[in-house]
PyMOL commands that place a pseudoatom at each C-alpha (Angstrom):
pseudoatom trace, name=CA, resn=UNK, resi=1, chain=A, elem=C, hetatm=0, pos=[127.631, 44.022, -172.923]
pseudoatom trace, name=CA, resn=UNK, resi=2, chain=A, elem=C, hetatm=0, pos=[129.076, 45.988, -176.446]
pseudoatom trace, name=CA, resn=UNK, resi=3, chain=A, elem=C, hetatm=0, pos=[125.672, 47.277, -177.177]
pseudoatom trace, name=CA, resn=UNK, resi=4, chain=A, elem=C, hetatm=0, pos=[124.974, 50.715, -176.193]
pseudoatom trace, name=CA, resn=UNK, resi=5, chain=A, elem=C, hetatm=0, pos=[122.470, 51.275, -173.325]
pseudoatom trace, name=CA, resn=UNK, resi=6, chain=A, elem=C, hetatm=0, pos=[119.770, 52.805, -175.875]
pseudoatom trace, name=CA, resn=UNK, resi=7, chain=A, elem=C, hetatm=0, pos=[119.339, 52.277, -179.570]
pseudoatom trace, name=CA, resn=UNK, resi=8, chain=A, elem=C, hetatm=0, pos=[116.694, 53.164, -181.598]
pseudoatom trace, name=CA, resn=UNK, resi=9, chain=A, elem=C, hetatm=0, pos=[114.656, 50.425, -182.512]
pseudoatom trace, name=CA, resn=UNK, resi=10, chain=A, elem=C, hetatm=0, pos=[111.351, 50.698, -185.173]
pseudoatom trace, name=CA, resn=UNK, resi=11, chain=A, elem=C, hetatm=0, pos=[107.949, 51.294, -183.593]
pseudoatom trace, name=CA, resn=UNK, resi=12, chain=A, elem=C, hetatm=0, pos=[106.740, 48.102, -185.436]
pseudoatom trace, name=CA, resn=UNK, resi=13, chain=A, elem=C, hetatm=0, pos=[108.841, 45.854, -183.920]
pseudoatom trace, name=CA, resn=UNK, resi=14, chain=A, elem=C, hetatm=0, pos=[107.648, 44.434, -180.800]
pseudoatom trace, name=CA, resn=UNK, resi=15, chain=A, elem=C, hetatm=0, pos=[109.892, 43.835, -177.685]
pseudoatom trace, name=CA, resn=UNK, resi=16, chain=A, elem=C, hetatm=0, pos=[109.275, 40.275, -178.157]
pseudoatom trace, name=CA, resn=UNK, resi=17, chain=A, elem=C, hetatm=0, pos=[110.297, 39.892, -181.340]
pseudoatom trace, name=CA, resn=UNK, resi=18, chain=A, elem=C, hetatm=0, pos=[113.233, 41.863, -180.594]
pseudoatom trace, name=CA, resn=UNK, resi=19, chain=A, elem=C, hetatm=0, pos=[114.472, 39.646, -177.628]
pseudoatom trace, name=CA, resn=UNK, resi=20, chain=A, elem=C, hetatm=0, pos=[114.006, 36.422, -179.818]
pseudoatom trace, name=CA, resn=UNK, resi=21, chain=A, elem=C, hetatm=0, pos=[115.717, 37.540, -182.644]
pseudoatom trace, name=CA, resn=UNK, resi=22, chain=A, elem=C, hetatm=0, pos=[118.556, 38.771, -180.739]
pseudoatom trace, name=CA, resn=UNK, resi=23, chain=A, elem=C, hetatm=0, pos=[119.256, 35.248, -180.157]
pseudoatom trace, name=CA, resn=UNK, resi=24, chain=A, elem=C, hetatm=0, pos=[119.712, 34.881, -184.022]
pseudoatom trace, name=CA, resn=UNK, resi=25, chain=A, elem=C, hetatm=0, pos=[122.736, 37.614, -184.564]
pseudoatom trace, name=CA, resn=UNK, resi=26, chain=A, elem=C, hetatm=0, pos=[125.916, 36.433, -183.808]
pseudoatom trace, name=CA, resn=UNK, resi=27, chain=A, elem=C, hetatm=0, pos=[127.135, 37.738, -180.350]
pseudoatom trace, name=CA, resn=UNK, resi=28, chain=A, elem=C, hetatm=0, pos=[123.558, 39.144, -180.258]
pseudoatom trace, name=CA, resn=UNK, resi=29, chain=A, elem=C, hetatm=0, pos=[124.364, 42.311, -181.679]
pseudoatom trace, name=CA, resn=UNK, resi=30, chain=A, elem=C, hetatm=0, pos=[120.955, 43.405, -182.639]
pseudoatom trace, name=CA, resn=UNK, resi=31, chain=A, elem=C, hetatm=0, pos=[120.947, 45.928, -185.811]
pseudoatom trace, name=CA, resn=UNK, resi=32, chain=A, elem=C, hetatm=0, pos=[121.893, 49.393, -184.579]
pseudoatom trace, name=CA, resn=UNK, resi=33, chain=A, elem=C, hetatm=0, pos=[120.298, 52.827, -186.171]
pseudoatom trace, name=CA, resn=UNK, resi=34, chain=A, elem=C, hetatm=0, pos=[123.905, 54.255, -186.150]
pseudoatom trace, name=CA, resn=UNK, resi=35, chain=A, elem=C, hetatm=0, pos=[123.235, 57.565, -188.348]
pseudoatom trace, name=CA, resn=UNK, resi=36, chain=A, elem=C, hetatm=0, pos=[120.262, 59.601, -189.630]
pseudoatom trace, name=CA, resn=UNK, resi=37, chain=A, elem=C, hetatm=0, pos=[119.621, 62.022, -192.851]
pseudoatom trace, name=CA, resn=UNK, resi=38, chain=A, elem=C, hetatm=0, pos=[117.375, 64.748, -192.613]
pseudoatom trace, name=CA, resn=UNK, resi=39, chain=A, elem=C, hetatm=0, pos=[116.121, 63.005, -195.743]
pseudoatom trace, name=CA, resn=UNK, resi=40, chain=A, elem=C, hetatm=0, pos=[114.910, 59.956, -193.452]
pseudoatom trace, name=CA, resn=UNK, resi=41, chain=A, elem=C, hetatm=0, pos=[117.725, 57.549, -194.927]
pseudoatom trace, name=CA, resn=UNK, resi=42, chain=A, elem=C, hetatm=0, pos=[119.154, 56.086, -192.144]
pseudoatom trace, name=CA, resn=UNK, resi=43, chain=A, elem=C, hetatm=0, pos=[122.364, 53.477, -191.768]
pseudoatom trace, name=CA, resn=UNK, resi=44, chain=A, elem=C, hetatm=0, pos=[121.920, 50.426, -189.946]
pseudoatom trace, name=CA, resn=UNK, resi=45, chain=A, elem=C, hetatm=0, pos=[124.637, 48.241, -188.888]
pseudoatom trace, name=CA, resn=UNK, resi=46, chain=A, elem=C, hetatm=0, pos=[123.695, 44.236, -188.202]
pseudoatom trace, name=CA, resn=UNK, resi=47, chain=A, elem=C, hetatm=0, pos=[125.557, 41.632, -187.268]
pseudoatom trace, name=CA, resn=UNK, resi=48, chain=A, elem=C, hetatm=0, pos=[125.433, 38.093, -189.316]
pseudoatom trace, name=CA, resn=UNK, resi=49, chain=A, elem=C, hetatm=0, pos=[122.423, 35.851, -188.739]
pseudoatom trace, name=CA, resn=UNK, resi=50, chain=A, elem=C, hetatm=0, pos=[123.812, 32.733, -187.047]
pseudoatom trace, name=CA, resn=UNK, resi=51, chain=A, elem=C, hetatm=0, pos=[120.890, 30.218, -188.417]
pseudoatom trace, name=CA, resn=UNK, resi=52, chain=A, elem=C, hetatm=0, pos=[121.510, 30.535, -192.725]
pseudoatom trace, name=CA, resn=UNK, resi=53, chain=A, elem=C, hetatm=0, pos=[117.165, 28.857, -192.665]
pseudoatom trace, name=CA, resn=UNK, resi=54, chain=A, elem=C, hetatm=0, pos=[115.771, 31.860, -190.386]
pseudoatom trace, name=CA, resn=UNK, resi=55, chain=A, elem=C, hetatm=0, pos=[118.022, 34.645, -191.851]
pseudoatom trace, name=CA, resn=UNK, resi=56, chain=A, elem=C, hetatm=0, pos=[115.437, 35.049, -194.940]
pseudoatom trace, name=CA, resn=UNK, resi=57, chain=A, elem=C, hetatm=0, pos=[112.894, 35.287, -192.789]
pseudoatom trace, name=CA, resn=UNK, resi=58, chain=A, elem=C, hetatm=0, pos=[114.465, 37.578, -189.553]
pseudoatom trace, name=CA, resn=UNK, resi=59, chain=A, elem=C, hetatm=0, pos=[116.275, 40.147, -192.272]
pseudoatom trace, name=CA, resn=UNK, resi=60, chain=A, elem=C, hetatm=0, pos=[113.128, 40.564, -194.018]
pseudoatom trace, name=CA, resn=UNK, resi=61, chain=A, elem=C, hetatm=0, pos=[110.875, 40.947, -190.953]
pseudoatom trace, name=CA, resn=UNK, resi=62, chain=A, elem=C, hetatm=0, pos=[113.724, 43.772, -189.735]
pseudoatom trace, name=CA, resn=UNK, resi=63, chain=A, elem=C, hetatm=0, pos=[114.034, 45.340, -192.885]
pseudoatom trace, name=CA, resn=UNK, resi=64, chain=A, elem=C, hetatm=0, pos=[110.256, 45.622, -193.343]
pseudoatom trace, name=CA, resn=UNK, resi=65, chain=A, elem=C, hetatm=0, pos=[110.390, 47.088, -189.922]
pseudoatom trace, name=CA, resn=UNK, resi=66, chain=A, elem=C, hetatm=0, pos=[112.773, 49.723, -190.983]
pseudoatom trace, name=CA, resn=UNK, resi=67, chain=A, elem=C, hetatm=0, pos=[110.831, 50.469, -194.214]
pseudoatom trace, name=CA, resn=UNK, resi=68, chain=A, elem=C, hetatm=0, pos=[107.826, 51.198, -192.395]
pseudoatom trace, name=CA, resn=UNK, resi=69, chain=A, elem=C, hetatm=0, pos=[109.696, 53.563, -190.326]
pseudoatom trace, name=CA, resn=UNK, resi=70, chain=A, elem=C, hetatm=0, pos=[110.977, 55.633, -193.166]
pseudoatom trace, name=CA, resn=UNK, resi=71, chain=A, elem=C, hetatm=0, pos=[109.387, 59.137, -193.557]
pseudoatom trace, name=CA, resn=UNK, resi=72, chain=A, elem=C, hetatm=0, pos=[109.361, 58.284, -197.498]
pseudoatom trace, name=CA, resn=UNK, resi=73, chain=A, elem=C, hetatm=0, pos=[108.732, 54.271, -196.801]
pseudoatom trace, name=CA, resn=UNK, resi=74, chain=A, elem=C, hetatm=0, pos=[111.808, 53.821, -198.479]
pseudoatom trace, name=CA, resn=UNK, resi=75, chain=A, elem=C, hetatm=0, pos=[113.135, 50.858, -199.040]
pseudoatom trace, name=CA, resn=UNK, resi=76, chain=A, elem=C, hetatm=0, pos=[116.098, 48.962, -197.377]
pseudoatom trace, name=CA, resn=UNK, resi=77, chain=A, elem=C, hetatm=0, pos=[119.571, 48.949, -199.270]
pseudoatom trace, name=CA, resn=UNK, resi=78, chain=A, elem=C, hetatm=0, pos=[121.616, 46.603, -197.771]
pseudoatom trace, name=CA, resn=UNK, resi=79, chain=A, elem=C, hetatm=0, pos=[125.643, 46.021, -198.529]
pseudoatom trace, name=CA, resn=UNK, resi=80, chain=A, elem=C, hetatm=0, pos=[128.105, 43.732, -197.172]
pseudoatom trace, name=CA, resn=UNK, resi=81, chain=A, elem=C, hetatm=0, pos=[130.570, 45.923, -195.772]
pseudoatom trace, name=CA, resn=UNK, resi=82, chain=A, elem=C, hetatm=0, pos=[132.860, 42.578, -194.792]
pseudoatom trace, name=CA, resn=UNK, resi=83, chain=A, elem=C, hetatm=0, pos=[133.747, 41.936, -198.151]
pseudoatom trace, name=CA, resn=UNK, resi=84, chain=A, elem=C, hetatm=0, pos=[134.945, 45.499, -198.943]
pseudoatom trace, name=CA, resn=UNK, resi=85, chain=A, elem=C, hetatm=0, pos=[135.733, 46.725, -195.505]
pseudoatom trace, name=CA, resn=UNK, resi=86, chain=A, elem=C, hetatm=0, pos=[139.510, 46.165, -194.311]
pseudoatom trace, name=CA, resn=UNK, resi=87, chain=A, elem=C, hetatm=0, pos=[139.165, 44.250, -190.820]
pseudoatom trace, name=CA, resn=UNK, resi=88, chain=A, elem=C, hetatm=0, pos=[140.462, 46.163, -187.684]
pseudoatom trace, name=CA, resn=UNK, resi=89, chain=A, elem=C, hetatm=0, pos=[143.874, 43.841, -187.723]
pseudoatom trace, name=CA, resn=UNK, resi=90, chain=A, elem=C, hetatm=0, pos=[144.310, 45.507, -191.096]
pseudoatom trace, name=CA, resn=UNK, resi=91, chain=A, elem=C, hetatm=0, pos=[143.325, 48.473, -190.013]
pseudoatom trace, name=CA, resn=UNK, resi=92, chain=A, elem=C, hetatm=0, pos=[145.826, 48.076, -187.121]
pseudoatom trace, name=CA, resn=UNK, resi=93, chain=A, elem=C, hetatm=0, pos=[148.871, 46.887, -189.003]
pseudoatom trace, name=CA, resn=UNK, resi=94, chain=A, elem=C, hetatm=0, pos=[148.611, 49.488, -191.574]
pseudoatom trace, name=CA, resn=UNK, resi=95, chain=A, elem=C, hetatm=0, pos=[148.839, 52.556, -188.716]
pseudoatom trace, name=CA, resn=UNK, resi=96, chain=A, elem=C, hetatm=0, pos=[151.556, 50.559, -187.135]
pseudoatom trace, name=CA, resn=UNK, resi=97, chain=A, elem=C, hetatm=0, pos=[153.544, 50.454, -190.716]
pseudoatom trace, name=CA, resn=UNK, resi=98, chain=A, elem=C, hetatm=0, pos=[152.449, 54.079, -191.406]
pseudoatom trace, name=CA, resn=UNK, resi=99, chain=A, elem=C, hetatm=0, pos=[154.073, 54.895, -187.365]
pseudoatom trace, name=CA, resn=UNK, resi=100, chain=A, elem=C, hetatm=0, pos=[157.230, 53.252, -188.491]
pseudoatom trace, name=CA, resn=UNK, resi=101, chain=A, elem=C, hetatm=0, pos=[157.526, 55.138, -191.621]
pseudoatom trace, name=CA, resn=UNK, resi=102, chain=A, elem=C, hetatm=0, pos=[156.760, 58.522, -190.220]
pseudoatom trace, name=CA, resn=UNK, resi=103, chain=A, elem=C, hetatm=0, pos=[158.752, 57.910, -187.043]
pseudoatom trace, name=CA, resn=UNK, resi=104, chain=A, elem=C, hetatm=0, pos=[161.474, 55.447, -186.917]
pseudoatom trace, name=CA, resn=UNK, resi=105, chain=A, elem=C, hetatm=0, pos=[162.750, 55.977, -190.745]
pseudoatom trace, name=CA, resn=UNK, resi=106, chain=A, elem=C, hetatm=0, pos=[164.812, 58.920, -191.471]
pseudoatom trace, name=CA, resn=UNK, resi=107, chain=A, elem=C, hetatm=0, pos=[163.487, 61.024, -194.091]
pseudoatom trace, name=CA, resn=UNK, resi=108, chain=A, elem=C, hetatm=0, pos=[166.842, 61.823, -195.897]
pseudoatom trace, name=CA, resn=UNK, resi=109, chain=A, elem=C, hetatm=0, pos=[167.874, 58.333, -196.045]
pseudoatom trace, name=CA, resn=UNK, resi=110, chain=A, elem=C, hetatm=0, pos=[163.822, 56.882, -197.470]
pseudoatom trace, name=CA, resn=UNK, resi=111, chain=A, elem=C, hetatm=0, pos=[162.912, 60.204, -199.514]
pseudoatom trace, name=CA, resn=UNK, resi=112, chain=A, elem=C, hetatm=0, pos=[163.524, 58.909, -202.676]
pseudoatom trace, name=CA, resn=UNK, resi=113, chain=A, elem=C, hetatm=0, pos=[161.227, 55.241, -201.910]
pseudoatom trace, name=CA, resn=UNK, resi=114, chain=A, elem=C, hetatm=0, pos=[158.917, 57.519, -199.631]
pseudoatom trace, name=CA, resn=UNK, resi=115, chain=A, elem=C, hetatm=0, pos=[155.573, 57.787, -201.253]
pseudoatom trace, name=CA, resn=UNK, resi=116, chain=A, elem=C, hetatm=0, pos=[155.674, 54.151, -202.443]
pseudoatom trace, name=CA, resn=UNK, resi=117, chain=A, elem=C, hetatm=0, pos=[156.806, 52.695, -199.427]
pseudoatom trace, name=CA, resn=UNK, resi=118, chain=A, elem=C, hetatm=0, pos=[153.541, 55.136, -197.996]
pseudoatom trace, name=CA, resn=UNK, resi=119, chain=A, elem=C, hetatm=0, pos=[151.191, 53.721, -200.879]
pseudoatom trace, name=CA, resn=UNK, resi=120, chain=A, elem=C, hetatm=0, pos=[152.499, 50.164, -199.234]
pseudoatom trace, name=CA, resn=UNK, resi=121, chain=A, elem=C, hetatm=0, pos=[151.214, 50.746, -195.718]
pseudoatom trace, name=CA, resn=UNK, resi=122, chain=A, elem=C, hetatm=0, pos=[147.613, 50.957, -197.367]
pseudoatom trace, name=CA, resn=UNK, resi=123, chain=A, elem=C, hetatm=0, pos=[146.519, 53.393, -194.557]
pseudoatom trace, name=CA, resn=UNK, resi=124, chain=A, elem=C, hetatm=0, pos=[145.888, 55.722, -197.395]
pseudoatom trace, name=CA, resn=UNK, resi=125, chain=A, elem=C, hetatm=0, pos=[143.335, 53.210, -198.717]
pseudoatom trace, name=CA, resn=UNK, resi=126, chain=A, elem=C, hetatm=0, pos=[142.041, 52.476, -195.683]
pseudoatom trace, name=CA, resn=UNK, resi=127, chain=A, elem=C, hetatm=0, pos=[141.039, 55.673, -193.918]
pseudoatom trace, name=CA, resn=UNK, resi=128, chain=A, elem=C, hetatm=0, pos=[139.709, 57.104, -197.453]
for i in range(1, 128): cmd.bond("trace and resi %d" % i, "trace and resi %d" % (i + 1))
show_as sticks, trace
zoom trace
């Protein structure tokens, strides 16, 4: 039900294959193409295998997949955005602190504290 009702999904992968290794991701979220370079590099966002003895094997049957759908047959670069990536209650809390500085503070009485009490929201950090 959060997937979107078409995704791109690489030629080499069968619909089989697709449908049992759905089963795999947690909440089923399949790997999405999200974003395409003219270049061919593309950005694919995947979900956790739940099983830690198939994920070897499922990641590099998917990646391969990808590969061979590469213009250049480039190969795969993955990164783990969780560990670098704020969560969205982050996200959230630091737009709710920014709100409350921008909105409910006065500006004379904060100006002097301003930018560091800004720096301390981390929305700054986040949205770069």
């Amino acid at each position: 039900p959060s997937l979107p009702e078409y995704f791109v999904v690489p030629s080499s992968l069968a619909d089989q294959d697709l449908k049992l290794y759905s089963y795999s991701f947690i909440g089923r979220r399949m790997p999405l193409w999200s974003w395409n370079h003219p270049n061919g590099s593309a950005l694919v966002r995947m979900a956790n295998i739940k099983d830690v003895l198939q994920q070897r094997r499922i990641d590099q049957r998917i990646c391969n997949a990808i590969t061979r759908s590469h213009p250049l047959r480039s190969d795969v670069y993955k990164s783990d955005l969780d560990k670098c990536l704020p969560n969205i209650q982050e996200i959230q809390a630091a737009h709710i602190k920014l709100k409350q500085l921008c909105v409910n503070e006065p500006f004379e009485e904060t100006e002097e504290k301003w930018l560091s009490s800004l720096e301390n929201t981390r929305w700054l950090e986040y949205i770069r």
